[in-house]
C-alpha positions as CSV (number, residue, x, y, z in Angstrom):
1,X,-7.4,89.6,43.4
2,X,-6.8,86.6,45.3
3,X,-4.3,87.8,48.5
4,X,-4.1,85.0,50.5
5,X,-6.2,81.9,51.9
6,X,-9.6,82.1,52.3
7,X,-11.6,82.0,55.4
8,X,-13.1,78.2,55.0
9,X,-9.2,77.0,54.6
10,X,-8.3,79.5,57.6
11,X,-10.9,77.6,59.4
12,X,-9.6,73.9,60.0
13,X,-5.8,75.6,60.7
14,X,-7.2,77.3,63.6
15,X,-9.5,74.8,64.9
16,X,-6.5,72.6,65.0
17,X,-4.3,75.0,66.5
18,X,-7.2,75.8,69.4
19,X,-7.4,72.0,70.1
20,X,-3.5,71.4,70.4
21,X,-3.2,74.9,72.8
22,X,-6.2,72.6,74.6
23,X,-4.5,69.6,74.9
24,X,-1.4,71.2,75.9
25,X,-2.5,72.8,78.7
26,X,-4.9,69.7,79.9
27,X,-1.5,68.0,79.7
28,X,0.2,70.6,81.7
29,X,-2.2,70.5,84.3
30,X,-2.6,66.5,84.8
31,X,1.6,66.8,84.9
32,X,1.3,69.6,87.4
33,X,-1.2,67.5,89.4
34,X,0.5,64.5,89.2
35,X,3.6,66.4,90.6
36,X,1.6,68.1,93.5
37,X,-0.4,65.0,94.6
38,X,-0.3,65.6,98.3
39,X,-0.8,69.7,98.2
40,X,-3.8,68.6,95.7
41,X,-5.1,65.9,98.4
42,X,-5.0,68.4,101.3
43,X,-6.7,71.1,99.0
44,X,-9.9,68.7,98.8
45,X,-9.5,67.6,102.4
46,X,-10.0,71.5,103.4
47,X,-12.9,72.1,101.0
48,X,-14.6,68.9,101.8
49,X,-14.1,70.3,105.5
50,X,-15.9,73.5,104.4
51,X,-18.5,71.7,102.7
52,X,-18.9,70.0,105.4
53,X,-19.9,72.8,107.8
54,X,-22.5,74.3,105.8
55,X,-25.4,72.9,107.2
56,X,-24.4,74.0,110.6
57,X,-23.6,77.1,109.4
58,X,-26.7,77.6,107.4
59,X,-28.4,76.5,111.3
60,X,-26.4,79.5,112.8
61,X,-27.5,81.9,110.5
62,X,-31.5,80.8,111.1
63,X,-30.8,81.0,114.7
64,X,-29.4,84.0,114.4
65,X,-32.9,85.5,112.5
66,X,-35.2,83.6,114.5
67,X,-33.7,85.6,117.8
68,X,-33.0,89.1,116.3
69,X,-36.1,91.2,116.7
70,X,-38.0,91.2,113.2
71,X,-37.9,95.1,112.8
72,X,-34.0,94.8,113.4
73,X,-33.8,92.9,110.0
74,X,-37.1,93.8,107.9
75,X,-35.4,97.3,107.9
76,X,-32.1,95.9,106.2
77,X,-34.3,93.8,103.7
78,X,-36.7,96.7,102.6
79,X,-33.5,98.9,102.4
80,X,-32.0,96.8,100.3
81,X,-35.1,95.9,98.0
82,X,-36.2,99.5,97.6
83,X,-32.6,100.7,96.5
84,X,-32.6,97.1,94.2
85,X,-36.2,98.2,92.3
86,X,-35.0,102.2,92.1
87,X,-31.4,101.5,90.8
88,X,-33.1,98.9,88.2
89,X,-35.2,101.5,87.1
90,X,-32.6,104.0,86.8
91,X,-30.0,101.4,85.0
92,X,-32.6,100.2,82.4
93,X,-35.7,102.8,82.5
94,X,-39.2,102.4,83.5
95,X,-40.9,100.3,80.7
96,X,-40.1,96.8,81.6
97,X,-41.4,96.8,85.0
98,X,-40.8,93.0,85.7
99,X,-37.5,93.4,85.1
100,X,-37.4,96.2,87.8
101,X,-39.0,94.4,90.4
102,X,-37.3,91.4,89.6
103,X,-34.4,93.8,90.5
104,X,-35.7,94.7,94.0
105,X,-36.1,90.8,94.4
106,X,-32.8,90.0,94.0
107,X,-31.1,92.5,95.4
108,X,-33.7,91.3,99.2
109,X,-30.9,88.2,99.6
110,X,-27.7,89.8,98.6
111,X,-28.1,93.0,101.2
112,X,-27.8,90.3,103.8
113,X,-24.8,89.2,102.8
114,X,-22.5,92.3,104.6
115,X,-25.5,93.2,107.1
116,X,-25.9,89.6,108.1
117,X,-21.6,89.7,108.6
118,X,-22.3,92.6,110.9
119,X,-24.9,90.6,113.0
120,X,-26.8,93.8,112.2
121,X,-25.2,95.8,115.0
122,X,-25.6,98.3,112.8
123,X,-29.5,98.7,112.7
124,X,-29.9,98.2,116.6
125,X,-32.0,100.9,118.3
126,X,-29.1,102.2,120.5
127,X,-27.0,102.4,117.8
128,X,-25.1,105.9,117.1
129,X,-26.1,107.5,113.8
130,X,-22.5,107.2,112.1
131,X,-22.9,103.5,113.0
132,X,-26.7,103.3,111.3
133,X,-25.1,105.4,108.1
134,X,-22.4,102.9,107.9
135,X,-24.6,100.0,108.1
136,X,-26.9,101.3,105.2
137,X,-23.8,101.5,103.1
138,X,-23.0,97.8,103.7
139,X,-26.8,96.6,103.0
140,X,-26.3,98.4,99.5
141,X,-23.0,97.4,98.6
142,X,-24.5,93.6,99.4
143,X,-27.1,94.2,97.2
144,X,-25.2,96.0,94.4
145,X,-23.1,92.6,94.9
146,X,-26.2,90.4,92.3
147,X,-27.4,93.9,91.0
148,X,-24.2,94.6,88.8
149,X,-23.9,91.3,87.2
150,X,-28.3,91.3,86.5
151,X,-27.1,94.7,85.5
152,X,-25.0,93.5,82.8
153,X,-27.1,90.7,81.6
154,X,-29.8,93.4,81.1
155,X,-27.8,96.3,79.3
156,X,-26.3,93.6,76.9
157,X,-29.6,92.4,75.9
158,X,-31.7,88.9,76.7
159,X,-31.2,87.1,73.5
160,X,-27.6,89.1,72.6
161,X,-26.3,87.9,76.0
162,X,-25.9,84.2,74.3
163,X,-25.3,84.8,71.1
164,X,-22.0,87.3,71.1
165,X,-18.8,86.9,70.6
166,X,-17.0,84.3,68.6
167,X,-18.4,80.9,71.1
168,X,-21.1,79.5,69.1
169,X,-22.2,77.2,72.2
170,X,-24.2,78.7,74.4
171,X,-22.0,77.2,77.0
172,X,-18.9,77.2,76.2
173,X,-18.0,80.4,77.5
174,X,-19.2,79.9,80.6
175,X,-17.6,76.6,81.1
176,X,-14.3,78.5,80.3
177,X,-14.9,81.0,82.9
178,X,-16.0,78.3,85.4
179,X,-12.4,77.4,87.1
180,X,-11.2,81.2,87.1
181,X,-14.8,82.1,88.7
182,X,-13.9,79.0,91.8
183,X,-10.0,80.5,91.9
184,X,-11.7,84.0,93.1
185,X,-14.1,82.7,95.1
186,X,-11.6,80.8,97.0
187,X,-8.4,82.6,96.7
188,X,-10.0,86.3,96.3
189,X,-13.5,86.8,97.8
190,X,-13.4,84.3,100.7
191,X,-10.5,85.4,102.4
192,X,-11.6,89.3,101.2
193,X,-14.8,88.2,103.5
194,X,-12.9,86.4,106.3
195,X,-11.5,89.6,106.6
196,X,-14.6,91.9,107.0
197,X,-15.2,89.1,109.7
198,X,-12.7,89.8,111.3
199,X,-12.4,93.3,111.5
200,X,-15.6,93.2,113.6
201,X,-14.0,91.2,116.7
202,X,-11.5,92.2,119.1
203,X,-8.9,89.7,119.2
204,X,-5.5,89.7,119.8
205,X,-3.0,87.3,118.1
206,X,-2.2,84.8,118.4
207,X,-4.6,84.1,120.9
208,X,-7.8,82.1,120.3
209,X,-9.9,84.4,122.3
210,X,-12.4,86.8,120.6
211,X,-15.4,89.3,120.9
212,X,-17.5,90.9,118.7
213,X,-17.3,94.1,118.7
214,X,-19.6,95.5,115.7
215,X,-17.9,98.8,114.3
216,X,-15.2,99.7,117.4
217,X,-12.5,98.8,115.4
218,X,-13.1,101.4,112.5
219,X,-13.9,103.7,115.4
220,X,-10.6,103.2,117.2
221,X,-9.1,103.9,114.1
222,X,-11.2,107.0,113.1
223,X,-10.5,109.0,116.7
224,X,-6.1,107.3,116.9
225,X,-4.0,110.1,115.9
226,X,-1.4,107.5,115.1
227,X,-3.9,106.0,112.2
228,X,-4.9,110.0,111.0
229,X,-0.8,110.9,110.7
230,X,-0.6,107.7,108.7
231,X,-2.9,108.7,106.4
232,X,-2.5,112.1,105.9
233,X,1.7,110.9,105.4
234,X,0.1,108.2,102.9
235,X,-1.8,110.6,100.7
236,X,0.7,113.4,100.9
237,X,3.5,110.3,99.7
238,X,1.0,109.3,96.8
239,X,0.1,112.6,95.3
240,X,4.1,113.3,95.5
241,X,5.6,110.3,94.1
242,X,2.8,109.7,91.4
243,X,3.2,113.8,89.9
244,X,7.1,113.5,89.9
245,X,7.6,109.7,88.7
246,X,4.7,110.9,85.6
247,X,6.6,114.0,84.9
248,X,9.8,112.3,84.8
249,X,9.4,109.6,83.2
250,X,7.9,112.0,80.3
251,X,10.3,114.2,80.1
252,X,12.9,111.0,80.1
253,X,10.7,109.7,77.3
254,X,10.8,112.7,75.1
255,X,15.0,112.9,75.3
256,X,15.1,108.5,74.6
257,X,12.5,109.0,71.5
258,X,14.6,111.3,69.3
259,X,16.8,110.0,66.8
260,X,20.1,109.5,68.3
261,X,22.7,106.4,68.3
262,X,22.3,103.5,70.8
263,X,18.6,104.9,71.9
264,X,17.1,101.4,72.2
265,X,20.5,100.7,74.7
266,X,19.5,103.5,76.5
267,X,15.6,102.8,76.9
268,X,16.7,98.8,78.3
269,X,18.8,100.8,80.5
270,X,15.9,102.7,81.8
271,X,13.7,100.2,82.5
272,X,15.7,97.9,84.3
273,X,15.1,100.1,87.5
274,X,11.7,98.3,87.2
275,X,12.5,94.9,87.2
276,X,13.9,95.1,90.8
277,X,11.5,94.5,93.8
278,X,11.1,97.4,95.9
279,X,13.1,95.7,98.9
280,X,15.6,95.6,96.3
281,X,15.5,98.9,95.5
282,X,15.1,99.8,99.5
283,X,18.2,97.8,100.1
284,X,20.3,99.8,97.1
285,X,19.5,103.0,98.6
286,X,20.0,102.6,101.8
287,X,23.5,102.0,101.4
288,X,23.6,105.1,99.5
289,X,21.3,107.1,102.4
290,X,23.5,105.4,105.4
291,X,24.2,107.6,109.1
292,X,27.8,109.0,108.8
293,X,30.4,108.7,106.2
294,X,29.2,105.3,105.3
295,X,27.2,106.5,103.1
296,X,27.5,107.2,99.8
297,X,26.4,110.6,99.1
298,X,27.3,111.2,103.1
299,X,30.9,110.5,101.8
300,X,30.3,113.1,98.8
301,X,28.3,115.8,101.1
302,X,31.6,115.8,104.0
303,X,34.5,116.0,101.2
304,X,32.6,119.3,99.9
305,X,31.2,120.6,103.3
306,X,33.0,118.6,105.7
307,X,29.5,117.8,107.5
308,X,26.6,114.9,106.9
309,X,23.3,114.7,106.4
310,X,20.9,112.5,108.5
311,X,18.8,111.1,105.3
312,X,17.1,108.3,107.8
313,X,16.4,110.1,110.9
314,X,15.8,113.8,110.2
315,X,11.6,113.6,109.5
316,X,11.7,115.7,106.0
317,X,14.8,114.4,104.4
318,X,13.8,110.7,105.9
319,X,10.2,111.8,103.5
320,X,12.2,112.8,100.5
321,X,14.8,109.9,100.6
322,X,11.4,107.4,100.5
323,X,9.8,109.2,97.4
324,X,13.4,109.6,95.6
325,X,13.4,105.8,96.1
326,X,9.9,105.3,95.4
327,X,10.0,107.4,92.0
328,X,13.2,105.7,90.6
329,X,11.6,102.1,91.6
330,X,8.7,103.2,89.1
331,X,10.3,105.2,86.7
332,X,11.0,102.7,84.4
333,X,7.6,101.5,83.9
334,X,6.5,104.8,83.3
335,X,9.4,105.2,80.8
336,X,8.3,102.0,78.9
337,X,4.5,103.3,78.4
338,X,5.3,106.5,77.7
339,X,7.7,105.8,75.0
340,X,4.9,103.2,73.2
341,X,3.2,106.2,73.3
342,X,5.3,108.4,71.7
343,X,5.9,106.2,68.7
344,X,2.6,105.7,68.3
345,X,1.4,109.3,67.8
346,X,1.0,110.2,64.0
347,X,3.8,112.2,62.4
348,X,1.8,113.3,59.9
349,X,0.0,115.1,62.5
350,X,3.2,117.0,63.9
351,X,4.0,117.8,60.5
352,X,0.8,119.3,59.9
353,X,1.0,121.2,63.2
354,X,4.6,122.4,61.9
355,X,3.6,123.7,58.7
356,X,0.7,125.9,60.6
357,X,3.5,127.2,61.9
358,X,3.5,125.8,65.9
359,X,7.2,125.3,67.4
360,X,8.2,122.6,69.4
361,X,7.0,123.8,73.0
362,X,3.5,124.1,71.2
363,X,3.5,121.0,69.3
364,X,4.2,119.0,72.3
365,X,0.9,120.4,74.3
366,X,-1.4,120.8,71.5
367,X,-0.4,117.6,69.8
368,X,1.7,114.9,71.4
369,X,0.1,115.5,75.1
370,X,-3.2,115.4,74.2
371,X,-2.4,112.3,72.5
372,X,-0.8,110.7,75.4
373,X,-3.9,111.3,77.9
374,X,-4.5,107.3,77.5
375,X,-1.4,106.3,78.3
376,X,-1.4,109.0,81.1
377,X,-4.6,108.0,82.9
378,X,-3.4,104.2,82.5
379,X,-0.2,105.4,84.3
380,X,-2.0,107.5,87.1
381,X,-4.0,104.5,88.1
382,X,-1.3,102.4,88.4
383,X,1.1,105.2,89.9
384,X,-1.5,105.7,93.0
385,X,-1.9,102.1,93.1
386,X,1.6,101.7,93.6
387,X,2.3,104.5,96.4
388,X,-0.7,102.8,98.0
389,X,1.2,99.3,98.3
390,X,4.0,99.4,96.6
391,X,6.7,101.3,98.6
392,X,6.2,99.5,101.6
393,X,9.7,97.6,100.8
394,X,11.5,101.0,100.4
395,X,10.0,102.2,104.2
396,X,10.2,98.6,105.6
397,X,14.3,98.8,104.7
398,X,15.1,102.5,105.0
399,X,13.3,104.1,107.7
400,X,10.8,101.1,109.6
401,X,8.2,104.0,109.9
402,X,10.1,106.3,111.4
403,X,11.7,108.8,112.2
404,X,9.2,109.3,115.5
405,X,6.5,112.4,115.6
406,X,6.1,113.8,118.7
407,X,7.0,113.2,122.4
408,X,7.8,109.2,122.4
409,X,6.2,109.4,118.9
410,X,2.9,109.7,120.3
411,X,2.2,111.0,117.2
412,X,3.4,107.8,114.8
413,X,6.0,108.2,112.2
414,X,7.1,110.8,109.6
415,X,7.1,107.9,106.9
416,X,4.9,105.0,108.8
417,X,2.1,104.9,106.1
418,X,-1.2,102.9,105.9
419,X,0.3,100.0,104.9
420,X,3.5,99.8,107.2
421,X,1.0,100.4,110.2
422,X,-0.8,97.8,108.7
423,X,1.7,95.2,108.5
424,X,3.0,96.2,112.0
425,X,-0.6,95.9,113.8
426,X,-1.2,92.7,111.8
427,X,2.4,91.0,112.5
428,X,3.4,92.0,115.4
429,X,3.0,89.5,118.7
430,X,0.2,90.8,121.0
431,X,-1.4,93.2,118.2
432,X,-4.7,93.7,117.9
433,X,-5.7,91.4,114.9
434,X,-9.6,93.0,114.6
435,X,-7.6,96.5,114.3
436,X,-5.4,95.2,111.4
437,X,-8.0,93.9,109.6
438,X,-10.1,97.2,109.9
439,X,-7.4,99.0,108.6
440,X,-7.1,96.4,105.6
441,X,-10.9,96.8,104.7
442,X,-10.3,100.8,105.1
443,X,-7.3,101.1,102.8
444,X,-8.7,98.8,99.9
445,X,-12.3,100.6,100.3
446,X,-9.6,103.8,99.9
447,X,-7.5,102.5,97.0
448,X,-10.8,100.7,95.3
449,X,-12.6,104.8,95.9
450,X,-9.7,106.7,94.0
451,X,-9.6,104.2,91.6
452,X,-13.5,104.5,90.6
453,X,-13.2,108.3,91.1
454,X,-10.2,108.7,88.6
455,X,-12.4,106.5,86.3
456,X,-15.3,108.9,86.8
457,X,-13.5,112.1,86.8
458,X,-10.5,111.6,84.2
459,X,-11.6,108.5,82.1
460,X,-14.6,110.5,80.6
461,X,-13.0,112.8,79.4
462,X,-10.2,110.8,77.4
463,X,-10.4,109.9,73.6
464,X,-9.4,106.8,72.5
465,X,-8.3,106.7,68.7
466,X,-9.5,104.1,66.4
């Protein structure tokens, strides 16, 4: 039986549709160019500038291996080659042995790419051994930097590498990928490495001045007991906020997904929360969390008790007024997964569970929960990701860090996480600029860590239906 239009006449429809999206957007961007002339001139006037300083730079960096003693750098490159040839054997076996040493060869260059950042402080003789550990590290995450992609080419197969997918030019892809692959390496990676850069010298801004310093930054940071009370605050804030807003937002989903009048009113109204910025959100509880009577639930708390709370400056209720504002920031986006979720697990599957006789507590863990473990591990990513960063607009308008720890607050601040001390040290006239940087290296290493560990740890053991 003939159901509809064949693939041949399906063909020229779509190839016509492609080329107008095509046009379209070429249009779009000559419009958008045409309207940013001068930002578009000053763009090219900086890259042309960068361009321009290659060849001295590629001079420094000679210079630079001509007067470092050869052992200082043989080390790095024989490091990096040996871990290239043995993670290429590992990745694709022992049988192809070119490809493994062609492996080791390419991951020589790309360990100097973090090692050669360092100046390779790291491998001098007088350097301590934390300093000779860390600087291993950086040679193989340089060389894992052309491993992964050779990786990938590998593991998909020489000849399958071109030839899948829907591009039938061998090209084409790659010439798709092209301006998002120069946006990162501009916008993303270049900066990400000016960065590194910086967190090596001791500089103060916004003075010009500056001294490399190798690894005293991280070190500084490592023995301040300002930077280890932000961090133990930080992950105490995360593994709060991401285990209530979760088990919320489920519970919330559950009541909103039953068969009641106005339920899709009351699911917009849920997930509105989410469309406000968290400044916004900081801003809307803080005149609910205000000193005195001013407050709103200070003006509740004194007609029933005749006394006030101090939600801002008392250090545990100053904690639990950032995570309630925090959790109802994200609850709505929690809300809106977990309710796709929940229509999308099979009824016939409940029904099943109901005539073997399981009630409703049992049917929701047996069934539905299991069910929801990929939604569940999608929202734990982005939950930790979001205490990470995200309520830095809730602490920057409530509490600024504070209240103090300690004598002077010696010790930092009951809510002054890794971020907030981050953007104070990086912000702040006179701050130590090297310092901020090392703390922005340290908290994405930490963020980009959990991330690949809850991938490792969780992920695996999540099934995806069909």
């Amino acid at each position: 039986m003939h159901n509809g239009p064949s693939d041949s006449r399906l063909e020229p429809t779509l190839r016509a549709l492609a080329w107008g999206v095509l046009v379209g957007a070429l249009l779009f961007l000559l419009a958008f160019t045409l309207a940013n002339w001068g930002g578009v001139l000053r763009f090219f006037e900086w890259f042309g500038g960068s361009v321009a300083l290659l060849p001295e730079s590629l001079r420094r960096i000679a210079d630079h291996y001509a007067a470092l003693p050869v052992a200082q750098w043989l080390i790095s490159l024989l490091i990096g080659g040996a871990f290239g040839a043995l993670a290429t054997a590992r990745v694709i076996g022992t049988q192809r042995k070119r490809w493994i040493v062609l492996g080791g060869l390419l991951a020589l260059p790309a360990s100097q790419i973090l090692t050669l950042t360092t100046q390779h402080c790291t491998y001098h003789p007088e350097a301590s051994f934390a300093s000779q550990a860390i600087g291993v590290g950086l040679t193989l995450i340089g060389a894992l930097v052309a491993l992964l992609p050779y990786w990938t080419y590998l593991k998909r197969g020489v000849r399958s590498a071109f030839v899948a997918g829907y591009f039938r030019s061998r090209w084409l892809p790659y010439a798709l990928l092209l301006p998002m692959v120069v946006n990162l390496l501009i916008f993303l990676y270049y900066p990400s490495l000016q960065t590194v850069i910086l967190s090596l010298f001791s500089r103060r801004f916004p003075l010009p001045q500056e001294r490399f310093v190798c690894l005293e930054n991280y070190v500084r940071l490592v023995e301040d007991a300002v930077y280890q009370n932000s961090f133990v605050v930080t992950m105490a804030l995360t593994v709060i906020i991401t285990a209530i807003s979760m088990a919320l937002a489920l519970a919330i989903a559950l009541l909103v997904s039953q068969k009641i009048r106005f339920a899709s009113v009351y699911r917009t109204l849920l997930i509105w929360p989410f469309a406000l910025s968290p400044v916004v959100a900081g801003v809307i509880f803080a005149t609910m969390f205000r000193e005195g009577q001013a407050g709103l639930i200070n003006s509740v708390v004194f007609a029933f008790t005749g006394t006030t709370l101090s939600l801002i400056r008392d250090v545990d209720l100053a904690r639990v007024s950032i995570i309630t504002a925090s959790v109802w920031n994200i609850l709505g986006f929690n809300i809106l997964f977990y309710v796709a979720g929940l229509q999308n697990v099979p009824a016939d599957v409940l029904e099943a569970a109901q005539i073997d006789g399981a009630n409703r507590v049992q049917r929701f863990w047996q069934v539905t929960f299991p069910l929801l473990a990929p939604f569940s591990f999608f929202l734990l990513v982005t939950n930790v990701t979001y205490a990470f960063y995200g309520i830095y607009g809730a602490i920057d308008t409530l509490t600024r860090g504070g209240p103090p720890l300690g004598a002077a607050g010696e010790l930092g601040g009951a809510t002054n996480v890794l971020i907030y001390k981050l953007y104070e040290d990086a912000f702040t006239p006179g701050s130590p600029a090297g310092l901020a940087a090392a703390q922005a290296v340290i908290l994405f290493l930490l963020v980009a860590g959990l991330t690949v560990l809850q991938f490792r740890t969780v992920e695996s053991r999540i099934t995806y239906g069909e």
